[in-house]
N, C-alpha and C positions, 0 to 999 in steps of 0.2 A: 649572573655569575660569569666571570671571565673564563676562559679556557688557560688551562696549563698548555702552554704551549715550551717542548721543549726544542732548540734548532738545534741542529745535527751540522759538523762540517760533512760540503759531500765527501771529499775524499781521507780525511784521516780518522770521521766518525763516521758508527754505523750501531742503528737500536738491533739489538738480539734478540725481537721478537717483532708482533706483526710491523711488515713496513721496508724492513730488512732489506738493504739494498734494492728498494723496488724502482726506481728512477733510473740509477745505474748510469749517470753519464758514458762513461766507458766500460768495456768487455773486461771482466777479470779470465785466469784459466788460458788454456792453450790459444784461444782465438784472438787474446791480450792485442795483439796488432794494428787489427780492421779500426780501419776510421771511417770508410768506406767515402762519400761523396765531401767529410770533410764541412767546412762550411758554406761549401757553392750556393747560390741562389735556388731557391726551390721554386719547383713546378707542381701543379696538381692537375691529376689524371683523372677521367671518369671514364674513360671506354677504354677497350682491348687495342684500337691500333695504334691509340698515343702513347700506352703504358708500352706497349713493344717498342713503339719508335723513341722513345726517348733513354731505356735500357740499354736498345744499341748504340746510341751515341758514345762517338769516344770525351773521354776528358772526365774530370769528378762532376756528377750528378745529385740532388739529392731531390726524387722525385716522390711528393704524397699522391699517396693511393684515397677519392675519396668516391663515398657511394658501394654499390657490388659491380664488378665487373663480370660477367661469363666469356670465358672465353667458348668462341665460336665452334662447333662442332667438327673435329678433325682436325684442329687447328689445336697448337701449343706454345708457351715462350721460352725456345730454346737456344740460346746464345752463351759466347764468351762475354761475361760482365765485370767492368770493371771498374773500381774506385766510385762502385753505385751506394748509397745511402735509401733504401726505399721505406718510406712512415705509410703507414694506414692511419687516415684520419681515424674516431672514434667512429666505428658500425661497421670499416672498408673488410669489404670481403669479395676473394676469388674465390671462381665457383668453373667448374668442368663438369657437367652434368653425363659426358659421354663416357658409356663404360665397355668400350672396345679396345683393344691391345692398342692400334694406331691410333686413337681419338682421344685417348687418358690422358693425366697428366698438367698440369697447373704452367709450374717453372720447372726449367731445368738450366743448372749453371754449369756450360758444358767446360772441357779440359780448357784450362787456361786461364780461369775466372781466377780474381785475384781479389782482395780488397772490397768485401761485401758487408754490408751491414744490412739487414731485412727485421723491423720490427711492427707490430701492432695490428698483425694483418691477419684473418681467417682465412684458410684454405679450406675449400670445401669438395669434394669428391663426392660422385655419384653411388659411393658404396663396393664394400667390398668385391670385387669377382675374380676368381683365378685365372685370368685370358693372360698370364705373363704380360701384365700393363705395366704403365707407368705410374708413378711416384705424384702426388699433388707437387713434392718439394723435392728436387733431385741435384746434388752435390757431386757431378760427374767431373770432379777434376776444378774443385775448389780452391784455394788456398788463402789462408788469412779471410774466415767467413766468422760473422757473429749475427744468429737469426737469436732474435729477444723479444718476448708477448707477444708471441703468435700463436694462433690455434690451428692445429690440423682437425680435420672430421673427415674421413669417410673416404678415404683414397682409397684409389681401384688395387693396386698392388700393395700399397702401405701408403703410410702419409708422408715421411720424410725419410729417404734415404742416402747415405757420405757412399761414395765409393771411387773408383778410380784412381786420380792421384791429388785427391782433395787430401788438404792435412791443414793443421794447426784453427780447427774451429771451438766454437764455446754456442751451447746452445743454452740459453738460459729462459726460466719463466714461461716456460712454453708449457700448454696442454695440447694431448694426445686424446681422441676418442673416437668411437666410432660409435652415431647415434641410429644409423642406419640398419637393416639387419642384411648379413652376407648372401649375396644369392649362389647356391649350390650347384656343382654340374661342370662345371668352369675346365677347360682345356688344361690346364696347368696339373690340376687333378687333386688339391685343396676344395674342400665342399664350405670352407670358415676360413676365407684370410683376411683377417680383420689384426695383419701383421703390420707394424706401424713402422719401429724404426730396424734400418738394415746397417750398419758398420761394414764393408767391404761386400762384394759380391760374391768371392768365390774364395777359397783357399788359399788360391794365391794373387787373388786381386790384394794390390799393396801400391799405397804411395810410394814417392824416392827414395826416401831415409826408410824404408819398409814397416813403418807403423802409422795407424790413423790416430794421432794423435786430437782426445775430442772430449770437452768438459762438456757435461749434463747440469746445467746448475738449476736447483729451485724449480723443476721439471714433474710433469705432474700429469700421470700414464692413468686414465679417469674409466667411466664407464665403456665396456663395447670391446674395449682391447683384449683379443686374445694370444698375443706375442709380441717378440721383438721391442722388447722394454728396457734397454735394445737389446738384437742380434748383434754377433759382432765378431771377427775374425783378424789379424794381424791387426793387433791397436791397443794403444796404451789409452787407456778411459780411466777418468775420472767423475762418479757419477755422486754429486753432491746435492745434500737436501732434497733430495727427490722425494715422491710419492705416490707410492702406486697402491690405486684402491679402484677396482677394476668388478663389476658383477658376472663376469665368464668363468665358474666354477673350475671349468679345466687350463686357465692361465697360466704361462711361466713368461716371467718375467725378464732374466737375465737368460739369454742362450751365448755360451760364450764358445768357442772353439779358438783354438791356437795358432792355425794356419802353417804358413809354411816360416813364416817367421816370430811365431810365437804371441802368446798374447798376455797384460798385464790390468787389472782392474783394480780400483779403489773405489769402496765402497763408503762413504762417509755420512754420517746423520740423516740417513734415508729412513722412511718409513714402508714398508712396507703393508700396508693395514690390511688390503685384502687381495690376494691374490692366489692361485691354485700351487704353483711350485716358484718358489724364489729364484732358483737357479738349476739349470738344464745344461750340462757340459756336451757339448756338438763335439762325441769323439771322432765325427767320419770326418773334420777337417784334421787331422791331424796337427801334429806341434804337442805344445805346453800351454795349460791354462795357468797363472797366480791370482787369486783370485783374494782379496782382506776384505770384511765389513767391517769397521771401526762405529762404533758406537751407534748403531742403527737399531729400530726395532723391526723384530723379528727378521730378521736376518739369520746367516746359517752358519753353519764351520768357518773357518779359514782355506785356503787352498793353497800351499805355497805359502811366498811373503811379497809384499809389495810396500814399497815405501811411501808415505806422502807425496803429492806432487812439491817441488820448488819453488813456484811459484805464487806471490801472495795471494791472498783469497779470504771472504767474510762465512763466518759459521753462522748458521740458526742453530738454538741449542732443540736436538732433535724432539722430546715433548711439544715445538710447538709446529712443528713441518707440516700437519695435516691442517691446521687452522689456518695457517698464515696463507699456504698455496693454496687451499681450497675456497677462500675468499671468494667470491663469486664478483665483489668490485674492485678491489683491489690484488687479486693472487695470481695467480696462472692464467695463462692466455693473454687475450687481445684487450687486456684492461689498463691501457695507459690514458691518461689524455693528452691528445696532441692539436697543436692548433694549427689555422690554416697557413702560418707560416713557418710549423714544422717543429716549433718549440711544445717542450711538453712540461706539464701543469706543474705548480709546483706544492700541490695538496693533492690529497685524496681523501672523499668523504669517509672510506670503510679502513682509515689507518687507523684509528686511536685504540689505544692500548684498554683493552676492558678489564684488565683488572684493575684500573685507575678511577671507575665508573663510581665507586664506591666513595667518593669525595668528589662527585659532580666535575670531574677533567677528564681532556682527550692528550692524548700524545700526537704529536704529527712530526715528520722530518723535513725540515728546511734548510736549503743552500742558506751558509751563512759564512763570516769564519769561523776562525779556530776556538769556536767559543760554546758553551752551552748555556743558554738564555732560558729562565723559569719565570713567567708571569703568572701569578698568584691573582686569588679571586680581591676584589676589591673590599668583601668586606671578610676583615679576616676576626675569628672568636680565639683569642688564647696565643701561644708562642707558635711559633715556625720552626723547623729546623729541619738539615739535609746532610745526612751523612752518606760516605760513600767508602767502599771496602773493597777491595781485592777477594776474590773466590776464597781465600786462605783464610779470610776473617780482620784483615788487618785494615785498620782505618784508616784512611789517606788525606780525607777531606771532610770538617765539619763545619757545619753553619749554623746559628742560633740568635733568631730576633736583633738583626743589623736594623738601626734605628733606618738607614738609607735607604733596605725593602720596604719598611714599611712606611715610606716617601712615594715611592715611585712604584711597588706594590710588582717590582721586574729586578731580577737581580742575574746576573751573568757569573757561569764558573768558567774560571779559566783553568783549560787542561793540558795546556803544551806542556805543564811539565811533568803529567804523569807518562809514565811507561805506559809502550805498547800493553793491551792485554784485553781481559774484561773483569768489567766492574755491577757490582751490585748495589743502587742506589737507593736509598731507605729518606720520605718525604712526609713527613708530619703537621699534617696541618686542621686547624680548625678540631684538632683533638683526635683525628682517625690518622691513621700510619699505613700508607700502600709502598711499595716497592716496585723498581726496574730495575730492566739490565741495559749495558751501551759495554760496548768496548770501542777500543781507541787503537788504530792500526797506526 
């Protein structure tokens, strides 16, 4: 039997359940800008002094990471970066084994970096310890950054933290965890920092315009985490589709404090499935928290008001946040495929939609155009038909036994002229009726 294969435009479609912008050509959200190395010629790295030397190079870059790299004991990649593009082949993982204050630390993108795109890569830390270390991922003064499927594990002070005069990033598709267990006793005077992500350093650490403007999209705060989901002070966040299901009983997941210029939060289609406290207000930063959860589970009050962000952006409808990121091949983290010339795959075995199982098809999303294409099994028992509805109930589109499907057993919807929105699509075939969802930006 043939697969129901349905294409997706990338950019004006997108399925509303697993799959969900997982490709992502470009950064939706604050970080919208980064192009990072652009289409430059790629290089591929397997040790610590080519990936450094070719990060410092001025001009667009776009350098794969492939193999583990360690970075060397007391040694760090600490530079201004700029107009860099860096892919992790499929496996590419950094790793710093050193858990001393001077010896921690992965990357750091110091004041001035500009134009960063960092996707597909594991960062791996030597484990929690409170020596005031360094960050696997450190955002010291970034701007126009979008890190996308990467994994943090196990950073000495946290796994990734924005501070400085970093602004206008988008962190998407990433998992947080700490597989390691925290070693106690630590100078800092934390016995468990197993604190992940930091939003501003200090009260009055502030970018220019004085907020960290910073999308969390489709983010996914996993076993091990005991804070910083995130931390965060003077910044306007947007933390969408996220997912935090974390086994540290004493967890809080949002610490948000106001700082000196205040702070604003939206909270959208997040799941929170298991966590100890949702949200922690940091009064000793002073300011104003506004703090909205808009349709998330288990979520808490409102605090304040906070508007939607302005900028365009794709929903997962919240019921399915925990499946789709918790994917283990296809969701959160460092599960892209990318090839050794930098292009990335355009399937993935763990997309198909299983509620479709039920009539022997998969879903999958393919660069196409502006069309949605249904290839039907070759041998069909009975009528066809494919309606499609607006949330409201109202019909927009029906099809029933075109002698032409059943010619060439593929029949293409054309949707440029429905309205932006989302739709619920109803597929009858061989006598069983399964349903999806797509909306059309």
């Amino acid at each position: 039997m043939k697969r129901l294969l349905l294409c997706v435009a990338l950019l004006t479609l997108m399925w509303q359940v697993k799959g969900q912008d997982y490709y992502m050509a470009a950064p939706e959200g604050f970080g919208a800008a980064a192009t990072g190395g652009g289409d430059a010629t790629s290089v591929t790295v397997t040790n610590y002094t080519d990936l450094k030397a070719n990060i410092k190079l001025a001009g667009p870059k776009v350098i794969l990471v492939s193999g583990t790299i360690t970075i060397p004991e007391g040694q760090r990649i600490s530079e201004v970066v700029t107009d860099k593009t860096i892919l992790g082949l499929p496996g590419a993982k950094l790793v710093n084994n050193t858990q001393t204050q001077s010896g921690s630390g992965i990357l750091n993108l110091k004041n001035g970096s500009n134009n960063v795109i960092i996707r597909n890569l594991i960062f791996e830390g030597p484990g929690a310890y409170d020596v005031d270390g360094r960050d696997n991922l450190t955002a010291d003064g970034c701007t126009n950054l979008w890190v996308d499927h990467c994994e943090f594990q196990d950073g000495v002070d946290g796994n990734f933290d924005i501070k400085g005069n970093s602004d206008d990033i988008t962190v998407s598709w990433c998992k947080f965890t700490y597989l390691k267990p925290a070693v106690p006793g630590g100078p800092g005077g934390s016995n468990d920092h197993r604190f992940s992500n930091l939003v501003g350093s200090s009260s009055t650490n502030a970018p220019v315009d004085g907020h960290y403007s910073v999308t969390f999209q489709n983010c996914y705060w996993a076993d091990g985490v005991k804070a910083r989901m995130p931390r965060a002070r003077n910044a306007e966040l947007h933390i969408l589709n996220c997912y935090v299901n974390t086994d540290v009983s004493s967890s809080t997941a949002l610490g948000l404090g106001g700082g000196i210029n205040d702070l604003t939060c939206y909270v959208e289609n997040t799941d929170f499935a298991n966590v100890g406290n949702v949200y922690q207000n940091a009064s000793s930063d002073g300011g104003t928290v506004s703090l909205v959860f808009d349709n998330c589970l288990n979520g808490e009050s409102n605090v304040g008001t906070v508007t939607a962000p302005s900028y365009s952006y794709t929903v997962i409808a919240v019921e399915d946040v925990a499946e789709v990121l918790g994917n283990e091949s296809c969701g959160a983290g460092a599960t892209l495929e990318i090839t050794d010339t930098g292009d990335i795959s355009s399937s993935c075995d763990g997309l198909g939609l299983e509620d479709l199982n039920a009539i022997g098809v998969n879903v999958y999303p393919t660069i196409v155009d502006d069309m949605c294409y249904i290839e039907l099994p070759s041998q069909l028992n009975g009528s066809v038909s494919i309606d499609m509805f607006t949330l409201m109930g109202q019909k927009v589109y029906s099809y029933q036994n075109n002698p032409q499907l059943e010619a060439t057993n593929r029949y293409a919807l054309d949707l440029s002229r429905l309205a932006k929105g989302m739709y619920v699509c109803t597929l009858q075939i061989n006598g069983q009726t399964e349903s999806f969802r797509l909306m059309k930006r």
